[in-house]
N, CA, C, O and CB atoms as a CASP TS submission, in Angstrom:
PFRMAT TS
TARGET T0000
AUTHOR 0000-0000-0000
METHOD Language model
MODEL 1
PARENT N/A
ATOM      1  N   UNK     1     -46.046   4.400 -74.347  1.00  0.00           N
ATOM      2  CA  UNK     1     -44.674   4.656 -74.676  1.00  0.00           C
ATOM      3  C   UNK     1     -44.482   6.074 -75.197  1.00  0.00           C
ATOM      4  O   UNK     1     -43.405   6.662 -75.091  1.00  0.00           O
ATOM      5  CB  UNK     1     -44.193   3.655 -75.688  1.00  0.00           C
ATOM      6  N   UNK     2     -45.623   6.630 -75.792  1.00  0.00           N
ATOM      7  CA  UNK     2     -45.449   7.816 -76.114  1.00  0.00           C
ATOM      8  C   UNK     2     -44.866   9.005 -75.146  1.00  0.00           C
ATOM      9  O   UNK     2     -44.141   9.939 -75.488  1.00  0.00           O
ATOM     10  CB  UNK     2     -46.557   8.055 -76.538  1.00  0.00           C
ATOM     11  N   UNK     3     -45.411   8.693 -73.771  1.00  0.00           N
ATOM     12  CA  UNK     3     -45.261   9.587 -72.839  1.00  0.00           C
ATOM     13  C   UNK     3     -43.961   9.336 -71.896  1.00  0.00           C
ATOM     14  O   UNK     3     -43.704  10.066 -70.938  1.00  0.00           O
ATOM     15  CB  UNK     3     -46.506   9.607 -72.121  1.00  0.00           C
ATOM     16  N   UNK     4     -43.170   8.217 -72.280  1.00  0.00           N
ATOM     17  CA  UNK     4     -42.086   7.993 -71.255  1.00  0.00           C
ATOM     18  C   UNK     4     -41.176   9.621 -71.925  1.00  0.00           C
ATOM     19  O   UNK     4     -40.327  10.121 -71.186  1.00  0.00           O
ATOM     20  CB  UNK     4     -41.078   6.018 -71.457  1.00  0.00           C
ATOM     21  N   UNK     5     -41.407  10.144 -73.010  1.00  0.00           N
ATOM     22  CA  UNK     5     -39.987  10.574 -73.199  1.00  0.00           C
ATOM     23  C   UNK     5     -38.822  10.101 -73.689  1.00  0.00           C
ATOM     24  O   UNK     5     -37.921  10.901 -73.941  1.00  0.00           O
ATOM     25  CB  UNK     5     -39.635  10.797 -72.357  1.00  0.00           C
ATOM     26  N   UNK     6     -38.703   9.148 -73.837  1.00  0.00           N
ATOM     27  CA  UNK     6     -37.854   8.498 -74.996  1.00  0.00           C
ATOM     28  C   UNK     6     -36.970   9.139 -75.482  1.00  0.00           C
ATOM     29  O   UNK     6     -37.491  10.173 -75.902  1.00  0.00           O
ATOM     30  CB  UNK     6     -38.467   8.139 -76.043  1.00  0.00           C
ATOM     31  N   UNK     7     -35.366   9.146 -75.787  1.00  0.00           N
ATOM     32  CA  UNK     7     -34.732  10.217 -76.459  1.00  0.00           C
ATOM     33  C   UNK     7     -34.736   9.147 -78.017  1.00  0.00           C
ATOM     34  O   UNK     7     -35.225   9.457 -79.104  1.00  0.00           O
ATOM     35  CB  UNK     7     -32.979  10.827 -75.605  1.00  0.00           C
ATOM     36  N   UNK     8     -34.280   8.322 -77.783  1.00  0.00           N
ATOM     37  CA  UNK     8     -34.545   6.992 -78.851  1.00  0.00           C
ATOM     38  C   UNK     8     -34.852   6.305 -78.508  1.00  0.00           C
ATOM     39  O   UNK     8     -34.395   5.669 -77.559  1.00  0.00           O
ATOM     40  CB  UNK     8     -33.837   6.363 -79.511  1.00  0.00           C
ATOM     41  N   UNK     9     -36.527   5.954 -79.620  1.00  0.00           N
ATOM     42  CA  UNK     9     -37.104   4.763 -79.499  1.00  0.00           C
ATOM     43  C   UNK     9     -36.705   3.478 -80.000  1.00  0.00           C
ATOM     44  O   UNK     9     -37.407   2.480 -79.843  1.00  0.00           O
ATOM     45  CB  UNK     9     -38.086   4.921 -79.869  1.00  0.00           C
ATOM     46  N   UNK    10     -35.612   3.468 -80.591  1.00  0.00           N
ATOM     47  CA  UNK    10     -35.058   2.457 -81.105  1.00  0.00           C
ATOM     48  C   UNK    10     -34.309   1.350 -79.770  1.00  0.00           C
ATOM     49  O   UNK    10     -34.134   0.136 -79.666  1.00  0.00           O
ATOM     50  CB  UNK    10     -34.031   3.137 -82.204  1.00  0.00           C
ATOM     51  N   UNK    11     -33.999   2.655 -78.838  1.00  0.00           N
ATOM     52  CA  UNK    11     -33.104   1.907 -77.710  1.00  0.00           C
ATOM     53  C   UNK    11     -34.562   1.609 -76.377  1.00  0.00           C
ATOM     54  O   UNK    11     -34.330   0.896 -75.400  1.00  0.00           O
ATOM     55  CB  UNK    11     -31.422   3.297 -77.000  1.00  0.00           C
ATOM     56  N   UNK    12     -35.524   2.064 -76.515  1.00  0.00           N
ATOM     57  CA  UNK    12     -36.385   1.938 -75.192  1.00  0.00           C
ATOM     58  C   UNK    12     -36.437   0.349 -75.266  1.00  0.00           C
ATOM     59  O   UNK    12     -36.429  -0.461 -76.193  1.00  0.00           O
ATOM     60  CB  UNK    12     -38.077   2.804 -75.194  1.00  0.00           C
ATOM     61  N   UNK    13     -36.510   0.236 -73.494  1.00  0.00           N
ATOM     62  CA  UNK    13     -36.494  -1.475 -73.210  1.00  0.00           C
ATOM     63  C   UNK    13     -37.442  -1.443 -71.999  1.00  0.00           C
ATOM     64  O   UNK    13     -37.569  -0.741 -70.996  1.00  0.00           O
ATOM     65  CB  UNK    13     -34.759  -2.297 -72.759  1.00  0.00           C
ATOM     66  N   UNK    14     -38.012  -2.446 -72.502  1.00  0.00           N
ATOM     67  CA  UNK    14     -39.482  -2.386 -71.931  1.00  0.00           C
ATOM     68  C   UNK    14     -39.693  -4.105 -71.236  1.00  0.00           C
ATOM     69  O   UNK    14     -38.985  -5.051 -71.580  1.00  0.00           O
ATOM     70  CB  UNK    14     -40.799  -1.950 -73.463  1.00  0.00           C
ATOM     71  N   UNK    15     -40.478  -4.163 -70.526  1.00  0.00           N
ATOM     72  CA  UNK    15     -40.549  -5.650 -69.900  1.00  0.00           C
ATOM     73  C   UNK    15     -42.090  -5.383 -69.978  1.00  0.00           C
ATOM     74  O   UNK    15     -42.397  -4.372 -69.347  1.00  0.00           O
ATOM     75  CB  UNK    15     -39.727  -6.074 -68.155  1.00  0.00           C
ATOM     76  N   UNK    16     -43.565  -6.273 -70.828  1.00  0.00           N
ATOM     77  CA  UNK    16     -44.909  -6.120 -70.343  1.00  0.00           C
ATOM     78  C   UNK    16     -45.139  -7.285 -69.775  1.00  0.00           C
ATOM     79  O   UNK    16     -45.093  -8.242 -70.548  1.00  0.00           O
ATOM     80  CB  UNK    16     -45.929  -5.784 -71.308  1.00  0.00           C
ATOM     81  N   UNK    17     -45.545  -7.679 -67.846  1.00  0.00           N
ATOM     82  CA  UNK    17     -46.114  -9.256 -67.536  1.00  0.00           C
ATOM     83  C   UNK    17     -47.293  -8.634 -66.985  1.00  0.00           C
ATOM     84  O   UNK    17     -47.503  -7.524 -66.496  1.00  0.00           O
ATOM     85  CB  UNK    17     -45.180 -10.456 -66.368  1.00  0.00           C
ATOM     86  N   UNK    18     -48.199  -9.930 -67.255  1.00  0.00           N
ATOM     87  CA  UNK    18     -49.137  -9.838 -66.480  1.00  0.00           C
ATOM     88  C   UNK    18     -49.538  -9.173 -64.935  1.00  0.00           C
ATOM     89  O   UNK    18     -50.395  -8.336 -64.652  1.00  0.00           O
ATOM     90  CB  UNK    18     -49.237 -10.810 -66.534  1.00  0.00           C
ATOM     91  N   UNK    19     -48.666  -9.819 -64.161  1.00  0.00           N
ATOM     92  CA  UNK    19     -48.368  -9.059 -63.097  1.00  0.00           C
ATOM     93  C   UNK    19     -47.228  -9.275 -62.325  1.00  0.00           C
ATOM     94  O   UNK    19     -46.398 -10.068 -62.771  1.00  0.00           O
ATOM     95  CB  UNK    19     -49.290  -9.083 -62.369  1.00  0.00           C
ATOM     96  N   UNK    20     -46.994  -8.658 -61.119  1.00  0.00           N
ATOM     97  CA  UNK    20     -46.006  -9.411 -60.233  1.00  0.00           C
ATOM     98  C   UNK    20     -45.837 -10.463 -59.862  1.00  0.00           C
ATOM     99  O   UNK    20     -44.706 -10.892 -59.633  1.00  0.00           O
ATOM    100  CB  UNK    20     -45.916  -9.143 -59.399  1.00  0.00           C
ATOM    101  N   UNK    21     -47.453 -11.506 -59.623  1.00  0.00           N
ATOM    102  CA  UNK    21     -46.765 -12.810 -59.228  1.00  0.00           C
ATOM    103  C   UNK    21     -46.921 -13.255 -60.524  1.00  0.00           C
ATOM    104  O   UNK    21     -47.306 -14.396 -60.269  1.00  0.00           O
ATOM    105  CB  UNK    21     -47.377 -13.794 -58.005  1.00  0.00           C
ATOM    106  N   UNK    22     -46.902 -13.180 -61.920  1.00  0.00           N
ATOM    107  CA  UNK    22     -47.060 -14.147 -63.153  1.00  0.00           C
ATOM    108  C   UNK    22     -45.260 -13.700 -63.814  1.00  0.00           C
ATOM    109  O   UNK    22     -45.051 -12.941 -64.761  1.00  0.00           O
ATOM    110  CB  UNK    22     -48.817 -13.585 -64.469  1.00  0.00           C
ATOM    111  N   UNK    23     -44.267 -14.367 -63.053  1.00  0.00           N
ATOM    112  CA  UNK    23     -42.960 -13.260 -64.112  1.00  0.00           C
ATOM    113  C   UNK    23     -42.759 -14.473 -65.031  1.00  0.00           C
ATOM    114  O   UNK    23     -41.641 -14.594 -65.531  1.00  0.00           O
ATOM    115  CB  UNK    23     -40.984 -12.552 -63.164  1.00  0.00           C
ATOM    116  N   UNK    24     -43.576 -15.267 -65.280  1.00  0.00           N
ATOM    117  CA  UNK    24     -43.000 -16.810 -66.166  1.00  0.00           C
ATOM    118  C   UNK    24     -42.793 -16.395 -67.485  1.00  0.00           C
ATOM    119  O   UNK    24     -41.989 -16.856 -68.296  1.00  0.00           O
ATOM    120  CB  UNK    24     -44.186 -18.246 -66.282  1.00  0.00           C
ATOM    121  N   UNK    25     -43.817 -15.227 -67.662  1.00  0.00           N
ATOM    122  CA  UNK    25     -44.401 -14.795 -69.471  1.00  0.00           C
ATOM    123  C   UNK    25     -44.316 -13.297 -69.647  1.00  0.00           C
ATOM    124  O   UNK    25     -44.630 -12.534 -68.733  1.00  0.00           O
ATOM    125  CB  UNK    25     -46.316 -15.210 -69.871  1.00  0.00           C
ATOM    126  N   UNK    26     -44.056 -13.041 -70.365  1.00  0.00           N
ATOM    127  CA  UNK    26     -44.297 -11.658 -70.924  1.00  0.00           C
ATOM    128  C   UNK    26     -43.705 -10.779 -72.083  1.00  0.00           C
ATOM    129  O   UNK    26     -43.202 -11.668 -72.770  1.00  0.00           O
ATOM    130  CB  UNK    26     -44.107 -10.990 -70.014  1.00  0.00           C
ATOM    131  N   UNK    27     -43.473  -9.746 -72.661  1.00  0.00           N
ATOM    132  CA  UNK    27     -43.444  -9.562 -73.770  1.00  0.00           C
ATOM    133  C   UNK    27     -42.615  -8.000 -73.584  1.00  0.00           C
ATOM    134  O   UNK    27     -42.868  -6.982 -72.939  1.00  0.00           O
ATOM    135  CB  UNK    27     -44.906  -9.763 -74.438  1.00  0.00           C
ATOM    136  N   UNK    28     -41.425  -8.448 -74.578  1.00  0.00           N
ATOM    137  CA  UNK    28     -40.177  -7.761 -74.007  1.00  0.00           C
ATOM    138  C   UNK    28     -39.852  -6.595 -75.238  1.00  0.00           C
ATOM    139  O   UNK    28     -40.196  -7.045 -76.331  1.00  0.00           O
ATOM    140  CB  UNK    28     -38.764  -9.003 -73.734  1.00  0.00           C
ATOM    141  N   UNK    29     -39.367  -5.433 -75.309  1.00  0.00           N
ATOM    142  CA  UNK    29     -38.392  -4.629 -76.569  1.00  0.00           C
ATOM    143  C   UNK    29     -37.543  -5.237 -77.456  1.00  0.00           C
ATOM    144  O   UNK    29     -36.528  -5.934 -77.467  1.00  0.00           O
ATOM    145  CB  UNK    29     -37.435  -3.724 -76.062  1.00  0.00           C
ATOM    146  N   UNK    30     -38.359  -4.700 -78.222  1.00  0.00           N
ATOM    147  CA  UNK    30     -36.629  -5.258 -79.266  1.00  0.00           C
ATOM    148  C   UNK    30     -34.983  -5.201 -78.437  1.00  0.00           C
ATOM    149  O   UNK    30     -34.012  -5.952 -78.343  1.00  0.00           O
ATOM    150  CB  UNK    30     -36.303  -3.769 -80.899  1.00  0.00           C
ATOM    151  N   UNK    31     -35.361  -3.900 -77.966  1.00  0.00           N
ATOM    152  CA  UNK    31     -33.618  -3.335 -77.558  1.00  0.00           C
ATOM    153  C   UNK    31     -33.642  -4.233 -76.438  1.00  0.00           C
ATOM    154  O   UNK    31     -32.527  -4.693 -76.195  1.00  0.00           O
ATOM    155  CB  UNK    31     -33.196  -1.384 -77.026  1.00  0.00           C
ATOM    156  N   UNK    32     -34.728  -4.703 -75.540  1.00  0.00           N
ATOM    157  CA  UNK    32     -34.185  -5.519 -74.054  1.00  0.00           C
ATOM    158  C   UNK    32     -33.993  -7.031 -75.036  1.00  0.00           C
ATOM    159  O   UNK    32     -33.533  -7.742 -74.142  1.00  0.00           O
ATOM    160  CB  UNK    32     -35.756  -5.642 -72.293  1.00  0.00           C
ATOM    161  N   UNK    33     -34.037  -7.708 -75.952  1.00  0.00           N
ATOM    162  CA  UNK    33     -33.609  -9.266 -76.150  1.00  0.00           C
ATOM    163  C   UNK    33     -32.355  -9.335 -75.883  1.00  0.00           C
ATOM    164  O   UNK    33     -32.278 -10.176 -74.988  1.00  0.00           O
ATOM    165  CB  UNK    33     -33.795  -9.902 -77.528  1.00  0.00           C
ATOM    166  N   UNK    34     -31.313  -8.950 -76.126  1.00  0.00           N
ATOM    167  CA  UNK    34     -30.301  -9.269 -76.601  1.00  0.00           C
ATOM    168  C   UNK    34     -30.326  -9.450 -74.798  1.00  0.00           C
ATOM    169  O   UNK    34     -30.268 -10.619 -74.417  1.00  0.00           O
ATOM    170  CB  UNK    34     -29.328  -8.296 -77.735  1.00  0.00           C
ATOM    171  N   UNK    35     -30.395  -8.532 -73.870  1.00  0.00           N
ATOM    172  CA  UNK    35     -30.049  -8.847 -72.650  1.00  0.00           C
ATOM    173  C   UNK    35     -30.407 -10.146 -71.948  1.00  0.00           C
ATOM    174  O   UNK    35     -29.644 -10.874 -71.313  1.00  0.00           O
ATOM    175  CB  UNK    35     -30.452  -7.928 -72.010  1.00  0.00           C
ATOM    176  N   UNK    36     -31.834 -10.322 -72.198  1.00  0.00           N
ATOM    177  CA  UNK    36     -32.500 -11.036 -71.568  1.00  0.00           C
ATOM    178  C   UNK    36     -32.152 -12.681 -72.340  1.00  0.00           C
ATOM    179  O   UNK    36     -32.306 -13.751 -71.751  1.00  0.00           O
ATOM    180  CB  UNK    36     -33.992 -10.380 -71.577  1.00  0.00           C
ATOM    181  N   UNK    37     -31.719 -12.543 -73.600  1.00  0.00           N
ATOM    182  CA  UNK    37     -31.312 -13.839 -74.304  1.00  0.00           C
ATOM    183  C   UNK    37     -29.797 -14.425 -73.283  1.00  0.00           C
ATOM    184  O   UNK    37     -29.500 -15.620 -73.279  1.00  0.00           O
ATOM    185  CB  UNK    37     -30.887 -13.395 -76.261  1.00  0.00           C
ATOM    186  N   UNK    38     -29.023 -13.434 -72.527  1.00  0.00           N
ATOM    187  CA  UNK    38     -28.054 -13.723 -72.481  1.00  0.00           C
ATOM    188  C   UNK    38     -28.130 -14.541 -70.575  1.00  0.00           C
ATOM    189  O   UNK    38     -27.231 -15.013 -69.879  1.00  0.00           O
ATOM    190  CB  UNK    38     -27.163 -12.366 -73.010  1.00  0.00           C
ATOM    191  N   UNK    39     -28.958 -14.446 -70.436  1.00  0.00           N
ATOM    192  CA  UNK    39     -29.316 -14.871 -69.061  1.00  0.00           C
ATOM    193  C   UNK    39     -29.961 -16.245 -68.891  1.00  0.00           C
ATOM    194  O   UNK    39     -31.127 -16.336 -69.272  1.00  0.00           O
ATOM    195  CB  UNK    39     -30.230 -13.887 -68.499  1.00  0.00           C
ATOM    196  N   UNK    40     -29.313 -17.441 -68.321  1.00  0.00           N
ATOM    197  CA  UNK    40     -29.866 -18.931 -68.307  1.00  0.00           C
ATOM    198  C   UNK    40     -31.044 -19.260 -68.185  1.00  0.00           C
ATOM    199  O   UNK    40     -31.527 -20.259 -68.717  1.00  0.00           O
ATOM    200  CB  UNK    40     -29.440 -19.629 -67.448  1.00  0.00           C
ATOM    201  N   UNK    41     -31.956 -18.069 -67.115  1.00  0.00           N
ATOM    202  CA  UNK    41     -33.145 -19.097 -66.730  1.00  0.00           C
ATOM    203  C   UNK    41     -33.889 -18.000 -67.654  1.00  0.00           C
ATOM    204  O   UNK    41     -34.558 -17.356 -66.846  1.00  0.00           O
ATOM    205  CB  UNK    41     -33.724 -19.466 -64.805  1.00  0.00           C
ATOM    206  N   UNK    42     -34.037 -17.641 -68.515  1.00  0.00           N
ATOM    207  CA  UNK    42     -34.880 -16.749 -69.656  1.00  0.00           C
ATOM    208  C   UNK    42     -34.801 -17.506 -71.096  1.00  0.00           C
ATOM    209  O   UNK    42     -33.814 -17.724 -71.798  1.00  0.00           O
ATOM    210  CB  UNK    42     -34.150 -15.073 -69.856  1.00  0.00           C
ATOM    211  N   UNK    43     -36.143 -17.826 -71.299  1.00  0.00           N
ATOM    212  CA  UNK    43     -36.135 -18.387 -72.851  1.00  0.00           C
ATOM    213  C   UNK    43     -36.738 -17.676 -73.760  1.00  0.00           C
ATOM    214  O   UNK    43     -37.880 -17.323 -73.466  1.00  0.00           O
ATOM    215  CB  UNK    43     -36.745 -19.640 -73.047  1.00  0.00           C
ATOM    216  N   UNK    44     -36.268 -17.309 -74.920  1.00  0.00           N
ATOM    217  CA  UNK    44     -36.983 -16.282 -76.042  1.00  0.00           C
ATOM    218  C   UNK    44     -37.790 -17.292 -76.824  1.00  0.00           C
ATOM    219  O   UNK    44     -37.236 -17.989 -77.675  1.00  0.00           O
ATOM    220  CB  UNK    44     -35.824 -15.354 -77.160  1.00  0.00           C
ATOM    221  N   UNK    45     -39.179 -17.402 -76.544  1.00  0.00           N
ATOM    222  CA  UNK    45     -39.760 -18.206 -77.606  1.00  0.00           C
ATOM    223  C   UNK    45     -40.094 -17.244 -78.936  1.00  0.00           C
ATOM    224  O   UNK    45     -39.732 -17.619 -80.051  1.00  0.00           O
ATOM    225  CB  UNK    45     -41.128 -18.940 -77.009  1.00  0.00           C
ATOM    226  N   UNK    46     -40.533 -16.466 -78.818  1.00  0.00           N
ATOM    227  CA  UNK    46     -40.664 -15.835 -80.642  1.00  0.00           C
ATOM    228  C   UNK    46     -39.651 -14.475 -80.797  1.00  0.00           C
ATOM    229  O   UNK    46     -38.924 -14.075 -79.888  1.00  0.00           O
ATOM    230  CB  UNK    46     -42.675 -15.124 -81.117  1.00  0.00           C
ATOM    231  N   UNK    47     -39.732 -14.003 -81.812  1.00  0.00           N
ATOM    232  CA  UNK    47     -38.706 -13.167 -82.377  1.00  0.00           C
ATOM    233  C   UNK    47     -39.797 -11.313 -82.112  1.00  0.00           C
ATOM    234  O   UNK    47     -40.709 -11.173 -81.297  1.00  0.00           O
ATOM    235  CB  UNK    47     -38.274 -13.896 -84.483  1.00  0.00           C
ATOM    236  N   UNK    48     -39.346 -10.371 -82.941  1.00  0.00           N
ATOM    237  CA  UNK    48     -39.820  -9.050 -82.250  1.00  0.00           C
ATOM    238  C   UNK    48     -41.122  -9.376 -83.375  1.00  0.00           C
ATOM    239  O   UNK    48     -40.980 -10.044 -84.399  1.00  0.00           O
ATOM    240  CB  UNK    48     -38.651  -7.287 -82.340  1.00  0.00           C
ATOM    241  N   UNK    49     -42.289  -8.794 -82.961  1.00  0.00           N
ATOM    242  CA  UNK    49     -43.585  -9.028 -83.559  1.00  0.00           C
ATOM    243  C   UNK    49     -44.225  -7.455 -83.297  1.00  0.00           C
ATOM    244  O   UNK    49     -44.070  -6.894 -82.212  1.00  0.00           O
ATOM    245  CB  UNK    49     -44.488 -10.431 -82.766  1.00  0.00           C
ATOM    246  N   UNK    50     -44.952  -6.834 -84.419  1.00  0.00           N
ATOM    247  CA  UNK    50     -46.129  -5.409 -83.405  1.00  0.00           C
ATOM    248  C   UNK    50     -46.782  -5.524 -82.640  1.00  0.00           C
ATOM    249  O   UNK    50     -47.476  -6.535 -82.532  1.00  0.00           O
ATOM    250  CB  UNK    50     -47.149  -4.677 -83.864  1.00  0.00           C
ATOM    251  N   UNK    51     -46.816  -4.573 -81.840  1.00  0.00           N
ATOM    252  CA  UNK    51     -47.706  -4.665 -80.900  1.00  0.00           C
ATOM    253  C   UNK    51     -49.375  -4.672 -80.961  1.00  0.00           C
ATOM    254  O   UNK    51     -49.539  -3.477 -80.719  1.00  0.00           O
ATOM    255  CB  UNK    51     -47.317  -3.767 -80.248  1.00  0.00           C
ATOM    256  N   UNK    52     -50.509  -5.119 -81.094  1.00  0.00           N
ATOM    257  CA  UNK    52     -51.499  -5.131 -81.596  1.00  0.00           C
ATOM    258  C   UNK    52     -52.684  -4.402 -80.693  1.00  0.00           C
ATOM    259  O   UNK    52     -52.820  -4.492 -79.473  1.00  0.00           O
ATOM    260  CB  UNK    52     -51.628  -6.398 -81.941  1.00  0.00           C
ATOM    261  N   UNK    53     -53.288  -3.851 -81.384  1.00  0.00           N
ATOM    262  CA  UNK    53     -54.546  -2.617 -80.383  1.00  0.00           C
ATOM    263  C   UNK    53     -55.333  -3.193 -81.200  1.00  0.00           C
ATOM    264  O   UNK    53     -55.242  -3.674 -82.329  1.00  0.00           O
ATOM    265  CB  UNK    53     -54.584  -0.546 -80.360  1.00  0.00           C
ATOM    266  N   UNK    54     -56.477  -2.998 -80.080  1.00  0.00           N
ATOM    267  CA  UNK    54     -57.488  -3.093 -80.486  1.00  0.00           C
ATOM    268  C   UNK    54     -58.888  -1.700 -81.285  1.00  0.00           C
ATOM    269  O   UNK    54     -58.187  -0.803 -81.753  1.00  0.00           O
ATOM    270  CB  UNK    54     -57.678  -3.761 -79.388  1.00  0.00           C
ATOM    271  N   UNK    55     -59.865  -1.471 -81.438  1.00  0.00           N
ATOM    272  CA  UNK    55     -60.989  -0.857 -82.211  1.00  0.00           C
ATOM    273  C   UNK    55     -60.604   0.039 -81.479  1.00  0.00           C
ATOM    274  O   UNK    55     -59.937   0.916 -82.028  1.00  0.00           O
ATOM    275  CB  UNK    55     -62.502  -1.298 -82.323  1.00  0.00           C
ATOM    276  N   UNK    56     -60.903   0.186 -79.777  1.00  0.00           N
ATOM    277  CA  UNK    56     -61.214   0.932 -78.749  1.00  0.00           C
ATOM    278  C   UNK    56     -59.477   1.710 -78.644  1.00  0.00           C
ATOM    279  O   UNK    56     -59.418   2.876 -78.256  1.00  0.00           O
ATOM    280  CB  UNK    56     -61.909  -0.125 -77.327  1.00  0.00           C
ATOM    281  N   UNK    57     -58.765   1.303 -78.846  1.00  0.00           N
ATOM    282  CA  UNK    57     -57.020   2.055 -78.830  1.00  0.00           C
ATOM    283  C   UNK    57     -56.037   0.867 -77.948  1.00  0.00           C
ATOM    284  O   UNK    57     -54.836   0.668 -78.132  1.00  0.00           O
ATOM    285  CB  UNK    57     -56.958   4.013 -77.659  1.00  0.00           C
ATOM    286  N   UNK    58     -57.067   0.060 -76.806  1.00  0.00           N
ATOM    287  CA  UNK    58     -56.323  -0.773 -76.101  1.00  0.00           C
ATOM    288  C   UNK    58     -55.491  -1.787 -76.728  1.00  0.00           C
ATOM    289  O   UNK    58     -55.829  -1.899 -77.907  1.00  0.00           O
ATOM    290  CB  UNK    58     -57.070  -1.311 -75.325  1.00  0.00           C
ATOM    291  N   UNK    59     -54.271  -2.794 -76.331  1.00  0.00           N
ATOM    292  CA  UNK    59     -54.479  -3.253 -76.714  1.00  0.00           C
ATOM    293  C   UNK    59     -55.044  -5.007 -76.905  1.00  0.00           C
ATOM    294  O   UNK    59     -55.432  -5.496 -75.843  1.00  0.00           O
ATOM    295  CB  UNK    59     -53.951  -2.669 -76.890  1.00  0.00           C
ATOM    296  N   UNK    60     -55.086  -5.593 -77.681  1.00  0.00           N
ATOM    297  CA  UNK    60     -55.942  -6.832 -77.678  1.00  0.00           C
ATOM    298  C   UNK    60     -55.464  -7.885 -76.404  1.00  0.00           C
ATOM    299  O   UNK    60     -54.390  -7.638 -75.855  1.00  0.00           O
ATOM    300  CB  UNK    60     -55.769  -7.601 -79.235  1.00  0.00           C
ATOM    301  N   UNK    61     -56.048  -8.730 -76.074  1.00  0.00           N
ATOM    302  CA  UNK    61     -55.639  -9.498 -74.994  1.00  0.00           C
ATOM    303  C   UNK    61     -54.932 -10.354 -75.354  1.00  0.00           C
ATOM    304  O   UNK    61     -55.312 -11.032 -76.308  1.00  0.00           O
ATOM    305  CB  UNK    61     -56.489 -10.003 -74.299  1.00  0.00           C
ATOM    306  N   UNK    62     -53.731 -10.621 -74.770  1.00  0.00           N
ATOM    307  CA  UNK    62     -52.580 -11.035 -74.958  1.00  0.00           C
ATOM    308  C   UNK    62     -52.297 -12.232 -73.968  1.00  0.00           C
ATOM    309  O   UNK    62     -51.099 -12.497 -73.867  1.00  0.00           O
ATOM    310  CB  UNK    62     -51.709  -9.927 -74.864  1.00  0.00           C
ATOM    311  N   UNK    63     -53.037 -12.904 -73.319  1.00  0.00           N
ATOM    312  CA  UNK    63     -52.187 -13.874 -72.239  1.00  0.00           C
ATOM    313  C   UNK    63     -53.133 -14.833 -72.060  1.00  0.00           C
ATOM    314  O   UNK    63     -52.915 -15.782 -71.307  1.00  0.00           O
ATOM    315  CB  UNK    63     -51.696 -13.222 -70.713  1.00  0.00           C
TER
END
């Protein structure tokens, strides 16, 4: 995220899935919920959380 350029990071909206065929799950921006809450077949199971890295800078496995 550092490198998109960002004018505000408060507003960047981000979508992370596994891949193209996995779109069931994945882990969204603060600034993209409000959109994605407003759409029927999208369910928000948890609220905005940090993002977690691991030792190496990556981050931890998530799925």
């Amino acid at each position: 995220m550092k490198k998109c350029c960002a004018l505000n990071p408060a507003r960047f909206r981000f979508l992370r899935i596994p891949d193209t065929l996995h779109l069931d799950r994945g882990y969204a921006s603060e600034a993209l919920l409000p959109e994605l809450a407003a759409l029927e077949r999208v369910k928000i199971l948890s609220g905005p959380e940090p993002m977690r890295f691991g030792a190496d800078g990556l981050e931890d496995p998530w799925w």
